[in-house]
N, C-alpha and C positions, 0 to 999 in steps of 0.2 A: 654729257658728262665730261666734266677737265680731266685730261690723261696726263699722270704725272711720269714721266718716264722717264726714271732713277739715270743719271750718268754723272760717275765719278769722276773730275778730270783726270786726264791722265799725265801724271807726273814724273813717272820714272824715268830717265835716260836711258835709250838704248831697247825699248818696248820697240818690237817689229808692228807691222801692218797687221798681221794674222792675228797677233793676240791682243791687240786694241778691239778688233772686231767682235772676237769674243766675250771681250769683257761686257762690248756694246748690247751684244746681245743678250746677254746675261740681265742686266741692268735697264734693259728699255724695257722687259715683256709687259705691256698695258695689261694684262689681266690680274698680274701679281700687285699693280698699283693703286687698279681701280677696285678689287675687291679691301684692300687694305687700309684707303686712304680715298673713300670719298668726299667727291665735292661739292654734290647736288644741296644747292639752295645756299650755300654760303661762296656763290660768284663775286657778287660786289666785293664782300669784304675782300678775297684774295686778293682782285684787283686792288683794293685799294692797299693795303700792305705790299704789293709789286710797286704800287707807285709812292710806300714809302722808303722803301727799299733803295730803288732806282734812279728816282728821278729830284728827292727834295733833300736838299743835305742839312748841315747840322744848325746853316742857317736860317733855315725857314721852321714856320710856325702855320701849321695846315689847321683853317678854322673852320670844322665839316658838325656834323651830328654823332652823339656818343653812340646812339645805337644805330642808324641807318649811317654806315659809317663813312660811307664813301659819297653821300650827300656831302659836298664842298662846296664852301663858301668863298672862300679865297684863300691867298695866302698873307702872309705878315710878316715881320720881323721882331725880333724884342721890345724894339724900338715903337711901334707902331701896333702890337698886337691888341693892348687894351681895346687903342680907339675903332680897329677893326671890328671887335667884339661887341662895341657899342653899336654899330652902322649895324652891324649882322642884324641885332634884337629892336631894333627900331624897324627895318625892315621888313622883318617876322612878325614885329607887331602891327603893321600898318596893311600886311597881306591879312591878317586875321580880323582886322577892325572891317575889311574893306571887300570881303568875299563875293560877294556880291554884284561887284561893279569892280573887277581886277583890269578891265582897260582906263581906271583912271589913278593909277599906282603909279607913284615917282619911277623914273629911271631905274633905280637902286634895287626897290624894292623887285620892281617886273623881272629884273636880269635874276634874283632870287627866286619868283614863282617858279619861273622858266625851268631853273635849278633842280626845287621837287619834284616838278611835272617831269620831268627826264628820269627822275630815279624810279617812275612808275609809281608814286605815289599823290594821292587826290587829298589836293588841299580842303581841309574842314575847321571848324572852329577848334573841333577835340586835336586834329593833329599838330595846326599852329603851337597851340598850347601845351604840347607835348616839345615841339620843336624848339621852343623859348626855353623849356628846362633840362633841355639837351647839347646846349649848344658848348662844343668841347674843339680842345687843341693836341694837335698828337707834330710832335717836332720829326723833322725828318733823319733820315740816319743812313744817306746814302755811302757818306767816306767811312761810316764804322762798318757797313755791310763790307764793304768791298773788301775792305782790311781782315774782315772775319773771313772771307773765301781765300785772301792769300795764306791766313794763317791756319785753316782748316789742313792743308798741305803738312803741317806737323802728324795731324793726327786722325783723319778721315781714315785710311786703311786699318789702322789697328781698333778705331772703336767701332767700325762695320765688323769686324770678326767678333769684335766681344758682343756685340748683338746679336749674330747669329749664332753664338753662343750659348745662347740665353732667349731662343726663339723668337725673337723678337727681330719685325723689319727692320732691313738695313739700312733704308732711308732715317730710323730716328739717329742714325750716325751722326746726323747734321741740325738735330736738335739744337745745339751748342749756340750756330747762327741768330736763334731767336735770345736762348739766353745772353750769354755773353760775346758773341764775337769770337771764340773762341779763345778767349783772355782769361787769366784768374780774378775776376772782377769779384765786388762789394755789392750790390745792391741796397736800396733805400731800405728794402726790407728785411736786412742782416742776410742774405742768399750769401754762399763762397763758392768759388771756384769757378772753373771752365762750366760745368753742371747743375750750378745755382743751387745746392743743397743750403738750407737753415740748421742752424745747429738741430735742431729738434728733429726732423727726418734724418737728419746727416747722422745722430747716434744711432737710428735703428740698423744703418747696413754700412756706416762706417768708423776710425775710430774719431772722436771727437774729443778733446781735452784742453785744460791751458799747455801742456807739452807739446800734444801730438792733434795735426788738421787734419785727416788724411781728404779734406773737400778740397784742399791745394795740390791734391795726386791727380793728373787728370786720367789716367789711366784705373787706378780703384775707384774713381767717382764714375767714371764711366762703367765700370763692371755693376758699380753699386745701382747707377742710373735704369741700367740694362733690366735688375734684378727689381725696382720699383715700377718700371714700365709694363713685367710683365703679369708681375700683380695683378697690378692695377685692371690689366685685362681680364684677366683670371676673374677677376671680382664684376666686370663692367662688362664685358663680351664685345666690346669693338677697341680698336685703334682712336677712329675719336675724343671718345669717353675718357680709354686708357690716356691720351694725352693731353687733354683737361685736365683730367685730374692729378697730372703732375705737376699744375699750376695750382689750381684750386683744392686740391683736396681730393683723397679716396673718400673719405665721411661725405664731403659733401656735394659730391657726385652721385653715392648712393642716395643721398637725399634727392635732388632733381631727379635719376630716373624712377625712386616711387613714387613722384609724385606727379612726372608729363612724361614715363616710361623713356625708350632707349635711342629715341632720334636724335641728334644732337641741335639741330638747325628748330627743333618743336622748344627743346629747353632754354637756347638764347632768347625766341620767342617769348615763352610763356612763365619761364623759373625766375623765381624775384630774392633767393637766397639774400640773407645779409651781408654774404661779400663775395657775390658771385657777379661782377660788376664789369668794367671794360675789359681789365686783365682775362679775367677768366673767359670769358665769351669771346673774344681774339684770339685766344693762343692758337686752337687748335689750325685759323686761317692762318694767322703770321706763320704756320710752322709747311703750311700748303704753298704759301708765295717764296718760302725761303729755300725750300727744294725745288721749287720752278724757278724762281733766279739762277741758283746754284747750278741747275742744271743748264741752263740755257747763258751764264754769266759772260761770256765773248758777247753778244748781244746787248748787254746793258752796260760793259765795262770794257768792252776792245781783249786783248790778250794780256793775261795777267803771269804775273810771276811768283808762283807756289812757295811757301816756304818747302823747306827740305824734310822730310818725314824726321821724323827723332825729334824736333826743337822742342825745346822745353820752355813753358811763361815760366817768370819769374814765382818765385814761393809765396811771394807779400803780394794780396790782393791790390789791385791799379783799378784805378777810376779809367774807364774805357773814355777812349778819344778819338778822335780822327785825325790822324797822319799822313795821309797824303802825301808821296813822295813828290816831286818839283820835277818836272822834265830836263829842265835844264840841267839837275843834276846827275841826271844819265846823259846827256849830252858830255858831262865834261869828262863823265868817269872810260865814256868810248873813245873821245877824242884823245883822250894821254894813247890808248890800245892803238890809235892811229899812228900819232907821232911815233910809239918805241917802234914798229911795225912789229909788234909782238904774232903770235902765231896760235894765241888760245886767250879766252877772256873768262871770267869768272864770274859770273852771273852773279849782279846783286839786289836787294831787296827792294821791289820797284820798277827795275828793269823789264821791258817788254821785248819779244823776237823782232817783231818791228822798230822799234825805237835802237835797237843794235843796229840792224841790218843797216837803217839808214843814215845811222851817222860813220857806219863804217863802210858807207858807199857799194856797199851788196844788198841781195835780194832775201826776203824770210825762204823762199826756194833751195834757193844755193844752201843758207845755214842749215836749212833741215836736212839737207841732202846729206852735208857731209859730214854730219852729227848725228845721222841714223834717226832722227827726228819724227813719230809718226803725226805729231801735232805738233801748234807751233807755242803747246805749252810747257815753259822752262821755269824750274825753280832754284832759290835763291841758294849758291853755295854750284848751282851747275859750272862745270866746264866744258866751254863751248871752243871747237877749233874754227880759226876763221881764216886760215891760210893753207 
């Protein structure tokens, strides 16, 4: 069983050693994880949303299978994707024409068998032909992930409390990752806010109007979020289910379990819903890879720099992007703090403890020492003494 073991970074200035620990421990207990947010039988998938997460940014184009999802073919570029897609279905087709006698399959084709025989699955005529009308692209979305963890820093403690508010775990605090990034974003499908409410849910628990959005509150869409998640339980009896069905539907969540009852990993399986389709049968994995990134993020992203709790997105929904700050321009903004020989620096957005440390010819040691530092996580708006 994957142990998801909850840990908030820790942002504050000036937290001691003792109450980091506490928090730790608060926050890792694996039994509180794993009764609330199982993983059994949806491994691939996680994996495979960890490795869109982490590893493919906004310019790759990953050409895998819609439902065996983490079945990868290669990757591509905009530029190249078509004729990739083309290679893929030609080599799909030519494993299915050729089952029989697979040691005389082009190069192309073999490095694909090899592919499905890896994912544990046994090539047939029925699954070729499954796999030719499967064959799907998911772009990767490493620099909007990472930008979602620094801006989570706004608001990760206050919507852990409105959850637990609202009974409801405090890991869906970080829902928002899968949604938006933590942005007041637009979606294709008219979603608003940091919370992705539609107009149409958004009237039942919040206000909606040409005047007034309250989906651009991230804080009432979060109470609001809190108070549909735990519905949705009420109605559904697991965590799973409940968040499924804040992509797909409470309606149509009831429908899959009368019809392949309450396991979730039986209904991606076996439920053919009319629009119970990749969105919906991913979420509740994207939502398992984004709290083990989250949790584990110094690993896939080095030391990052939190925004400051309080920051507010803008009112006007933004089309999420990837911004990526430029090393060199923490490079120049340390090196002015060199030349004044100033005596404290200002933490800006981007900035890493290492990338200070080293342009201002010190140690991340030294800074945390004498910054009361219990991690060497610093957010945007910190001031750090360095003299």
């Amino acid at each position: 069983m994957m142990r998801l073991a909850i840990l908030f970074p820790m942002v504050r200035w000036g937290r001691n050693l003792l109450q980091s620990t506490i928090v730790l421990v608060l926050f890792a207990a694996p039994a509180f994880a794993e009764t609330a947010f199982p993983a059994e039988g949806l491994e691939t998938r996680v994996e495979f949303w960890k490795q869109i997460f982490t590893r493919y940014g906004a310019d790759d184009i990953i050409i895998h299978d819609r439902f065996h999802v983490n079945l990868i073919y290669g990757v591509a570029t905009d530029d190249t994707v078509d004729a990739r897609i083309r290679s893929v279905k030609q080599a799909l087709t030519e494993i299915r024409d050729t089952l029989d006698t697979p040691e005389e399959l082009s190069d192309a084709a073999s490095a694909i068998y090899a592919t499905i025989v890896d994912q544990g699955l046994v090539p047939s005529e029925a699954l070729l032909s499954d796999l030719l009308d499967q064959v799907h692209t998911q772009r990767g979305v490493k620099e909007r992930f990472r930008n979602g963890v620094i801006r989570s820093g706004r608001y990760v403690d206050s919507f852990r409390k409105i959850m637990d508010g609202n009974d409801v775990p405090a890991e869906c605090a970080l829902l928002p990752l899968v949604e938006s990034s933590y942005e007041n974003a637009r979606s294709s499908a008219a979603a608003v806010g940091v919370w992705q409410f539609t107009r149409a849910t958004g009237r039942e628990y919040l206000r909606v109007s040409g005047r007034v959005d309250e989906r651009l509150d991230p804080v009432k869409s979060a109470a609001a979020a809190a108070r549909l998640l735990r519905e949705n339980y009420d109605k559904l009896g697991s965590w799973p289910l409940a968040l499924t069905a804040y992509n797909h539907g409470r309606g149509g969540m009831l429908r899959a379990v009368s019809e392949h009852g309450p396991d979730l990993t039986t209904i991606i399986s076996e439920y053919r819903g009319p629009v119970f389709g990749y969105a919906s049968m991913n979420f509740y994995s994207e939502f398992l890879a984004a709290v083990d990134v989250y949790t584990n993020y110094q690993q896939y992203f080095g030391t990052l720099t939190f925004d400051r709790p309080g920051g507010q997105p803008t009112a006007k929904p933004v089309v999420v992007t990837a911004t990526a700050r430029s090393p060199r321009a923490v490079s120049k903004a340390t090196a002015t703090v060199s030349r004044t020989k100033a005596t404290s620096y200002t933490v800006r957005r981007g900035d890493t403890l290492e990338q200070i440390a080293r342009e201002l010819r010190t140690n991340i040691r030294s800074l945390m020492a004498k910054n009361r530092l219990a991690s060497p996580t610093i957010y945007a708006g910190q001031v750090l003494l360095i003299r």
